[in-house]
Each structure stands twice: as structure tokens, then as C-alpha cells.
C-alpha positions as CSV (number, residue, x, y, z in Angstrom):
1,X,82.8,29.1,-13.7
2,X,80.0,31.2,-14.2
3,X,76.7,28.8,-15.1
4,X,72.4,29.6,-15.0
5,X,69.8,27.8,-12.7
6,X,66.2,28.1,-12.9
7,X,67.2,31.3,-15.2
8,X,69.6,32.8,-12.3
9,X,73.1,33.6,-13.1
10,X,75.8,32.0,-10.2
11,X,79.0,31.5,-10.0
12,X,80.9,28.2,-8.9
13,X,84.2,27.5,-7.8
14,X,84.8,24.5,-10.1
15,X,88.4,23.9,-9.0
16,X,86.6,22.6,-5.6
17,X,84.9,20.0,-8.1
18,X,87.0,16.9,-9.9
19,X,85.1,17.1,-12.7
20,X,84.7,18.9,-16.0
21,X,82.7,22.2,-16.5
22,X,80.3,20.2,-18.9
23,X,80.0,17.5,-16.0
24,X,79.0,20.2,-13.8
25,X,76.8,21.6,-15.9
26,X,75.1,18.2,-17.3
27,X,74.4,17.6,-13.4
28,X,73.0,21.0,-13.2
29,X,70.8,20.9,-16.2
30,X,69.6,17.4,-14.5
31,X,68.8,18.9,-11.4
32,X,67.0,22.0,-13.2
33,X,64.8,19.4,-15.4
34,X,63.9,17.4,-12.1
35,X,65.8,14.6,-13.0
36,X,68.1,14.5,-10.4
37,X,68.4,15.1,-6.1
38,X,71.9,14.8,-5.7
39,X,74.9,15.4,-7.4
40,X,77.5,12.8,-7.9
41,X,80.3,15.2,-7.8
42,X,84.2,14.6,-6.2
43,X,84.2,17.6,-3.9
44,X,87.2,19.5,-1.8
45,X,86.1,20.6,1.1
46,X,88.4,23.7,2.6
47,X,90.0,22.4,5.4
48,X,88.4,25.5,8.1
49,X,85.0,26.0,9.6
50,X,83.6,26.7,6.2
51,X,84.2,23.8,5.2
52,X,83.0,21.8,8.6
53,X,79.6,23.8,7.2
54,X,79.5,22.6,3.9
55,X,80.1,19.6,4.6
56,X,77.1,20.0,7.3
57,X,75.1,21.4,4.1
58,X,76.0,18.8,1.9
59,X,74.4,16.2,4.1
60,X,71.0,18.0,4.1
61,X,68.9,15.6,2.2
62,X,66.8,17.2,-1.9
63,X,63.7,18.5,-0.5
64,X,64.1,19.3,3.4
65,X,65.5,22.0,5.0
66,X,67.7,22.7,8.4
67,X,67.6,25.9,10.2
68,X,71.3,28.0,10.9
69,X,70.7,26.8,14.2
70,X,70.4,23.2,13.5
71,X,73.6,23.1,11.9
72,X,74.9,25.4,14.6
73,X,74.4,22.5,17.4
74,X,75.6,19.8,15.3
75,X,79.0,22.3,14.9
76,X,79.1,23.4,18.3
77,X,78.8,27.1,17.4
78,X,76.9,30.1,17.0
79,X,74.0,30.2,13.9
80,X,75.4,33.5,13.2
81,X,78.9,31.9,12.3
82,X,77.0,29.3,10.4
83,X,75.3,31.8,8.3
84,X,78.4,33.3,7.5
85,X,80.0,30.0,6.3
86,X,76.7,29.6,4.2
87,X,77.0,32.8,2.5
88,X,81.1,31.7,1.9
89,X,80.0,28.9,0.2
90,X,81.6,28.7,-3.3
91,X,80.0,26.4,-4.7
92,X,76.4,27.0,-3.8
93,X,73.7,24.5,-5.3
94,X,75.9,21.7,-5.5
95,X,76.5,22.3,-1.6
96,X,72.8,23.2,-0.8
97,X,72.5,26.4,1.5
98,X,69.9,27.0,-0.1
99,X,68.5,24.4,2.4
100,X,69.3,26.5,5.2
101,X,67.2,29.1,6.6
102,X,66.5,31.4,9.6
103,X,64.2,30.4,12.5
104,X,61.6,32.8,11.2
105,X,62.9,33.7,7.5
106,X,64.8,32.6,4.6
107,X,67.6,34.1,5.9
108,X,70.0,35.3,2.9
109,X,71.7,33.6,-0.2
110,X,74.2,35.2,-2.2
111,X,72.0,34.9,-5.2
112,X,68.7,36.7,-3.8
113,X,66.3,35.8,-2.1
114,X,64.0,35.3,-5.2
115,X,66.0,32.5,-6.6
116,X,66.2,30.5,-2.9
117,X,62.6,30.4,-2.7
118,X,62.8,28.7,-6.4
119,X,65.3,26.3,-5.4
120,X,63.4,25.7,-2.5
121,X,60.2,25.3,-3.9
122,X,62.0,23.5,-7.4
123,X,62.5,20.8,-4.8
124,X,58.9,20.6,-3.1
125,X,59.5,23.0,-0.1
126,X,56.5,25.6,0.5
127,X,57.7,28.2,1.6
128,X,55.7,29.6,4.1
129,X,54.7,33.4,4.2
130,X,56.7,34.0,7.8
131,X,59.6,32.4,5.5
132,X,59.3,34.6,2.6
133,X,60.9,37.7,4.4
């Protein structure tokens, strides 16, 4: 399902979601108007390492951030592999990494960079300059 956040363009896999498209949207309208830091969505995890990382995303609280690394100890793996899974996510948003960033940069995210630092600073991140690579 193809939907717009903070006037960016994404696309979710909604059959990962139990709930309706206008469900998923409502939430995502919330979030966009600040009236909401998590979503109260049924999700289906994949049952591989991408899923091990969205679930690690998932559990990355509105407003903070974790580096690949981070997640990478917590997984027992490399923050290379990590930033792979991130950028496999299909349901990005709902599953944050857009909370996930590189040591010494934003890293990447499938919908630019311009729209991560949004999200990020949508939820009261700065973003510093070293970050903004």
C-alpha cells in the first residue's frame, strides 16, 4: 500500500499488518500530527534475520535512536548485516529504522535521506551536522 508521510511518498507491506489500510493510515496521520509515538498495530514479523531486526527496531523507543552497531550486539552480528535488514524493511515507519543510524552518519533509508532527518527530527532528534552526511 502506497501511503505519504511528512509529504514523502512510501510504500508498506500492509499484508505484514492485521489491520485495515484506513487503520494504517489513521495511525499514520496520528503520528504525522504529533499525536501519537507508537503504533498499536498487529504485526508479522518474517520468521529470518530480517525479522530478528525489526523486531530489534520495533523496540527502539519515539524519539531516541540506536546505532547499526547497537543492534548488531544485541543480534550477535555484523552492523553491516543489520543495515541490510534495515534497508529490507517493508514496512518502514511503523517498524522505525528510521531510528537507526551509522556511528558517524545517518546511514541510508530507502526513502532518502531528506525524509529520515524529518522523521528524526518530527520526533525531537537533532540531528547533528557529522549525522547529516
Amino acid at each position: 500500500m502506497r501511503t505519504r508521510i511528512l509529504g514523502a511518498s512510501r510504500e508498506l507491506d500492509a499484508s505484514l499488518i492485521d489491520a485495515s489500510s484506513e487503520t494504517i493510515r489513521d495511525q499514520l496521520r496520528e503520528y504525522e500530527d504529533g499525536k501519537r509515538e507508537a503504533f498499536d498495530l498487529e504485526i508479522e514479523y518474517p520468521d529470518d534475520f530480517t525479522g530478528a531486526v525489526m523486531r530489534a527496531m520495533a523496540r527502539i523507543p519515539f524519539g531516541e535512536i540506536r546505532t547499526y552497531g547497537d543492534l548488531a550486539a544485541g543480534l550477535e552480528t555484523a552492523p553491516i548485516a543489520v543495515g541490510q535488514a534495515c534497508g529490507r524493511n517493508p514496512i518502514p515507519v511503523v517498524v522505525p529504522c528510521h531510528r537507526v543510524v551509522g556511528h558517524d552518519s545517518l546511514g541510508g533509508y530507502g526513502g532518502g535521506l531528506k525524509l529520515k532527518r524529518r522523521l528524526l527530527e518530527h520526533e525531537g532528534i537533532t540531528v547533528p551536522e557529522a549525522k547529516r552526511r
